[in-house]
Every structure is written in C-alpha cells, then in structure tokens.
N, C-alpha and C positions, 0 to 999 in steps of 0.2 A: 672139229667144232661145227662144221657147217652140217655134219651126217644130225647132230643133236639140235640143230637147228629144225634140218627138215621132218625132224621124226615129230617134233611137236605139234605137225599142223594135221597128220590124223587121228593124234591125242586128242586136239580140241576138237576137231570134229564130231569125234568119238563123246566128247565129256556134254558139247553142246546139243548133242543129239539125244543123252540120256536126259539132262536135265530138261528140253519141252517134250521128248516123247514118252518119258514115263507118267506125267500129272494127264497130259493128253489122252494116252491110252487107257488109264485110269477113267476117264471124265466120257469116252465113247464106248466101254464097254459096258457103261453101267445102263442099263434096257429104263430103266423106271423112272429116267432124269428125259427120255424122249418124248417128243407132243405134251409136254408139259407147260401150261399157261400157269406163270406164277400171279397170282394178288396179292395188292396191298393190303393185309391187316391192320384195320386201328386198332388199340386198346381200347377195351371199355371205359376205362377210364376217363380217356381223354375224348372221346365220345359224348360222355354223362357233361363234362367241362362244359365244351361246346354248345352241346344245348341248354345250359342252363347260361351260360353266357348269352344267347341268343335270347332268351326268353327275360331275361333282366335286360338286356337293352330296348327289346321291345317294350316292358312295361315302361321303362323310364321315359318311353318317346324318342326326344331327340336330346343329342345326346352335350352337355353344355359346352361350352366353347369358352378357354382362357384369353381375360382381356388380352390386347397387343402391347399395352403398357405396363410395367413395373413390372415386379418379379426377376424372374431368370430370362427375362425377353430383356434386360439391359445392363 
C-alpha cells in the first residue's frame, strides 16, 4: 500500500510539470510575441459617442442640476 502511495508523488510531479510547461513552452517559443508593446484599441464607434457627447455638453453649457427636493431624493 505504501510502494502505491510513493509512486504517486512522481506522477504528480510528472503530471504538474506537463501541465505549466507545456502552455509555457508554447508562449516562449513563439519569436513574434517578443519586444512586443501591446495598445489599447477603441472602437470607432465608441470614439464618434464620445465626441459627440463632448460636443453636446459643450453646446448645452452647464449642465442642469435636479432640485434637492421632491422626487426620488424622498
């Protein structure tokens, strides 16, 4: 019982070893993932939003304020 005991602990080493050094060995051999700076992309989309949100609140000025009374303030 105890020989089935000890054989398992080069199993897992064995099984823990395949499981982070294969994604590993995968992720440093690949040349074209190196000196690479990634950026952030916006959508255009959400780009075009943005500025037209900016540009309606500029025209509107400033922008109104709900009274402190009535409504959903009680």
């Amino acid at each position: 019982m105890s020989a089935v005991l000890w054989m398992n602990i080069p199993l897992m080493v064995l099984a823990f070893g395949l499981m982070a050094g294969i994604p590993l060995w995968m992720v440093l051999r690949r040349q074209d993932w190196h000196d690479k700076h990634e950026t952030r992309t916006v959508p255009a989309y959400i780009v075009r939003q943005r500025r037209e949100a900016t540009v309606q609140r500029q025209a509107r000025g400033r922008r109104p304020v709900r009274p402190v009374t009535g409504g959903a303030n009680w």
